[in-house]
C-alpha positions in Angstrom: 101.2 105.5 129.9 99.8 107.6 127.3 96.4 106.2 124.8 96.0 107.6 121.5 92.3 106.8 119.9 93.1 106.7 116.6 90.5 108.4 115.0 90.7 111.4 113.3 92.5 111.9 109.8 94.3 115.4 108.7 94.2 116.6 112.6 95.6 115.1 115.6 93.9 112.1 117.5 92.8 112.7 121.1 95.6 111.4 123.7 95.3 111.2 127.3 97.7 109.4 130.1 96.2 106.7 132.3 96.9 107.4 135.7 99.1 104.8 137.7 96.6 102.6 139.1 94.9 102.4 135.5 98.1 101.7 133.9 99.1 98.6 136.0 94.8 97.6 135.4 95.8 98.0 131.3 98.9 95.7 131.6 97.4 93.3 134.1 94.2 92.8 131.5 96.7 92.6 128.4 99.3 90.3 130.3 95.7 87.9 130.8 95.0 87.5 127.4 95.7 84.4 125.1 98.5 84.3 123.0 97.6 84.8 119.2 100.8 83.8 117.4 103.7 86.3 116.2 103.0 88.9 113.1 104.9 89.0 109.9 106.6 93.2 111.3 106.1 95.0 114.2 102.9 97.0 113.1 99.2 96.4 113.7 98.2 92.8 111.9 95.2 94.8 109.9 95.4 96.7 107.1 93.7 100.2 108.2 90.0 100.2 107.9 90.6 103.7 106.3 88.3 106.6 107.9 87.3 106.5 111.5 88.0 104.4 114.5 91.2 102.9 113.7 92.0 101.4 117.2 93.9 102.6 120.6 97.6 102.8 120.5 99.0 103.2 124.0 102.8 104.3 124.7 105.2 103.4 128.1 108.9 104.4 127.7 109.7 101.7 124.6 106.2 99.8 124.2 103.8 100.5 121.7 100.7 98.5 121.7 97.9 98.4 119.2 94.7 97.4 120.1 92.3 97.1 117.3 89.9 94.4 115.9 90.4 92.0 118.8 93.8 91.6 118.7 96.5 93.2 120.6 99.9 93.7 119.2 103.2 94.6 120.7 105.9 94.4 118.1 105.5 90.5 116.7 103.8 89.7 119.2 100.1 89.5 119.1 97.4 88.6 121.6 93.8 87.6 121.3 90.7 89.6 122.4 87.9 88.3 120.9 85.6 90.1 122.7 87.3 93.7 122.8 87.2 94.1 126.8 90.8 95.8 126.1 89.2 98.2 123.4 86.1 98.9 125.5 88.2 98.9 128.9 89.9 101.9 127.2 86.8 103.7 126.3 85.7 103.7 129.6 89.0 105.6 130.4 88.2 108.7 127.4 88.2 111.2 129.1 85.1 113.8 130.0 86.8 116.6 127.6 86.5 113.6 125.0 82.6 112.6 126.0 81.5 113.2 122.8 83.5 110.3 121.1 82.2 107.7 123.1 79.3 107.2 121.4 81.1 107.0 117.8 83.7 104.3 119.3 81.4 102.1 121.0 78.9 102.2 117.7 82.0 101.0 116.0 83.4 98.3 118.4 80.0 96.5 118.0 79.5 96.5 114.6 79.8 93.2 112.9 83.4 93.0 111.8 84.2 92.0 108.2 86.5 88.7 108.9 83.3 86.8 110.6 84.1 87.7 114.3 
């Protein structure tokens, strides 16, 4: 399984894979979250914030899932996280090269959001 932060704009984001027992973790916590309704296409349900933390996208064979904003989205199907333990869950798993972003994410996963949450 390989996580993207999206982060950066005009060079590449950091990626790193989650090792095996990680991997299951990631779909075992996603597969446990509520059911938030389908999306209109299968993109991210946000418009893009614009510069900065932007969300985790994370890749296995044909999935891609977003996970942004407390919601988690595979194709048009979207899933609830209110409190961002999915976001935060993959923080913990930045790697050491990647220390230095830590910081900068988890400022930004508890600032107030915009849409009252």
């Amino acid at each position: 399984m390989l996580v993207e932060l999206d982060l950066f704009s005009g060079r590449p984001n950091p990626r790193w894979r989650l090792d095996p027992g990680d991997a299951e973790e990631f779909c075992a916590l996603t597969a446990g979250l509520p059911p938030a309704g389908p999306v209109a296409r299968p993109q991210p349900q946000l418009p893009s914030p614009g510069l900065g933390y932007r969300g985790f996208t994370v890749t296995d064979a044909d999935r891609v899932i977003h996970v942004f904003a407390g919601r988690v989205t595979e194709g048009t199907t979207s899933r609830t996280d209110r409190d961002r333990s999915l976001e935060r869950w993959l923080l913990t798993r930045l790697p050491s090269s990647l220390h230095d972003l830590r910081s900068l994410v988890a400022e930004a996963l508890d600032a107030p959001s915009t849409d009252g949450r």
